[in-house]
C-alpha positions in Angstrom: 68.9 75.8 125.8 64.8 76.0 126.5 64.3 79.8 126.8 60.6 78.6 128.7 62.7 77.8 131.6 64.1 81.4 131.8 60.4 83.1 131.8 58.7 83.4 134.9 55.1 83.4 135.0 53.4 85.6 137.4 49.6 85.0 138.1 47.1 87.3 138.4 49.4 90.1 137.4 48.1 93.2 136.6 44.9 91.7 137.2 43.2 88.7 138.4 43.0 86.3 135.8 45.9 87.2 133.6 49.2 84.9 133.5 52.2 88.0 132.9 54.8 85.8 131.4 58.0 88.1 132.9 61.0 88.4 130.5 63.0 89.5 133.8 64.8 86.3 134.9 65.7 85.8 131.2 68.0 89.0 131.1 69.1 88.5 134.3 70.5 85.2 132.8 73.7 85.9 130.5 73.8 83.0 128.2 70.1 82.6 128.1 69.5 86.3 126.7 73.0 85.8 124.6 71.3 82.6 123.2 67.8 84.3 122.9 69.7 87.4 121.1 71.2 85.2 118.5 68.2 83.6 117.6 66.5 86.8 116.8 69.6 87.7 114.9 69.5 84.5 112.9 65.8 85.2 112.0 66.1 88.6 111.2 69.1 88.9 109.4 67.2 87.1 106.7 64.9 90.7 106.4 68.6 92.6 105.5 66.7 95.8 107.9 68.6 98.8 107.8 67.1 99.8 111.6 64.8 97.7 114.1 62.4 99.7 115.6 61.2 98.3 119.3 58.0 98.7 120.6 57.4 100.4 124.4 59.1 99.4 126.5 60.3 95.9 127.2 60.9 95.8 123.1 63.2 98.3 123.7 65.4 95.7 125.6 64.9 93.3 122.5 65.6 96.2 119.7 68.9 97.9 120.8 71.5 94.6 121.6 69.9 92.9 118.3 70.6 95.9 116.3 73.7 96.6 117.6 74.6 92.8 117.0 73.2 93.0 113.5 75.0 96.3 112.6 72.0 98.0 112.2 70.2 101.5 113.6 67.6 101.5 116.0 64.5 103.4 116.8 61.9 103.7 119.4 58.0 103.6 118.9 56.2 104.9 122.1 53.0 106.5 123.9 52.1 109.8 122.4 54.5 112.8 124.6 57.3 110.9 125.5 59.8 111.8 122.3 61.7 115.1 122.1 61.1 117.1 118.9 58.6 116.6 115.9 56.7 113.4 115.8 54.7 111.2 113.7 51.7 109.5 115.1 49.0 106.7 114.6 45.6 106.4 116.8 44.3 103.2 117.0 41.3 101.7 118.7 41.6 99.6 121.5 38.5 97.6 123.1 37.6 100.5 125.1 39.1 103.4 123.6 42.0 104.8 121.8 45.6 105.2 122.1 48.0 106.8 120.1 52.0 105.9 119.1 54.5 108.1 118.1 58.1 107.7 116.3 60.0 110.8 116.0 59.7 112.4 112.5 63.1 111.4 111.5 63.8 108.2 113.1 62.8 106.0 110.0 63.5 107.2 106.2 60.7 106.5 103.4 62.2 103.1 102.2 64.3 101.6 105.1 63.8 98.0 105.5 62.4 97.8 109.4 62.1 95.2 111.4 59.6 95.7 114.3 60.2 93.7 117.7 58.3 93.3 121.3 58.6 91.3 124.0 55.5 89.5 123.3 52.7 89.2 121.0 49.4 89.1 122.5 46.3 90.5 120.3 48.7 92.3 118.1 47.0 95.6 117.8 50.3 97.7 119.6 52.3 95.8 116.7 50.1 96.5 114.2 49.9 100.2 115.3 53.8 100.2 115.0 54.0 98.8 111.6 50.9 101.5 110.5 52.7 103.8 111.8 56.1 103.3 110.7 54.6 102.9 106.8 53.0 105.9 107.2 56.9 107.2 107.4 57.1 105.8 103.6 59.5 102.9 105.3 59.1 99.1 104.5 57.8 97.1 107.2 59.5 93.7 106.2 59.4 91.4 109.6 57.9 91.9 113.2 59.5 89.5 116.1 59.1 88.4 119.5 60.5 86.5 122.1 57.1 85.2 123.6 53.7 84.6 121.3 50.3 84.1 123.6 48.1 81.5 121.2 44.8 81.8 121.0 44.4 85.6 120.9 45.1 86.0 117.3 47.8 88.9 117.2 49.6 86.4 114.4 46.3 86.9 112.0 46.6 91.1 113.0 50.3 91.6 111.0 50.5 91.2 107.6 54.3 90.7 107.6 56.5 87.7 108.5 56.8 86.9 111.9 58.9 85.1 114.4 58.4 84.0 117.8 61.0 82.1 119.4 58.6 80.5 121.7 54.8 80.3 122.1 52.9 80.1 125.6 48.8 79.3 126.0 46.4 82.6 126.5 
């Protein structure tokens, strides 16, 4: 099974110019995302994580079934003030600006084996923010995955940890 012919691409989405390559129609498609799920698990399991942390928010959607397949915890890396109780956080620049990431304080432990999955990799600084971040927990970053990577933006040459992209789509 091709999961290409499950994405949807949407043009000029959010802005003109931009291709949004829309993970949608794969969920909405059982044995694609069972199919896509397994993949990741296959790759992953390699790592031996103890908990997959998923990136805001479509890596959410990728994190929790692949952890629960793998047997594994999962944890949640998001915009600063949307956790409940004590966080951790990271800034990091952006091309205009700053944004920040938070993990709540206990959702890794200093040397878990994480695994950090998204959606889609793009320029890679969100990923890279969440594997700064989750190290400065004292955890072991050991893998980042994705369904989709964009070529030609370099997020691959951001991470300095394996990495996995089931497929790969032009910028």
């Amino acid at each position: 099974m091709d999961i290409k012919d499950h994405i949807r691409t949407i043009s000029d989405f959010p802005k003109p110019g931009i291709e949004f390559y829309d993970i949608s129609t794969l969920l909405a498609h059982p044995k694609a995302w069972r199919h896509t799920v397994d993949l990741l698990a296959v790759a992953i399991r390699q790592h031996d994580p103890d908990i997959l942390v998923g990136i805001e928010s479509r890596g959410f959607l990728v994190a929790a079934p692949l952890a629960l397949q793998l047997g594994v915890g999962f944890a949640m890396a998001r915009k600063s003030g949307k956790l409940p109780g004590d966080t951790i956080s990271y800034t990091y620049e952006l091309e205009y600006g700053s944004d920040t990431m938070e993990m709540q304080a206990d959702a890794v432990s200093p040397g878990q084996r994480v695994v950090v999955l998204d959606d889609l990799l793009a320029t890679g600084g969100t990923a890279a923010a969440a594997i700064a971040l989750i190290r400065e927990a004292d955890a072991n970053v050991c893998s980042a995955a994705f369904i989709i990577e964009l070529v030609g933006l370099g997020g691959r040459d951001e991470l300095d940890v394996p990495l996995t992209a089931l497929i790969q789509f032009p910028a």
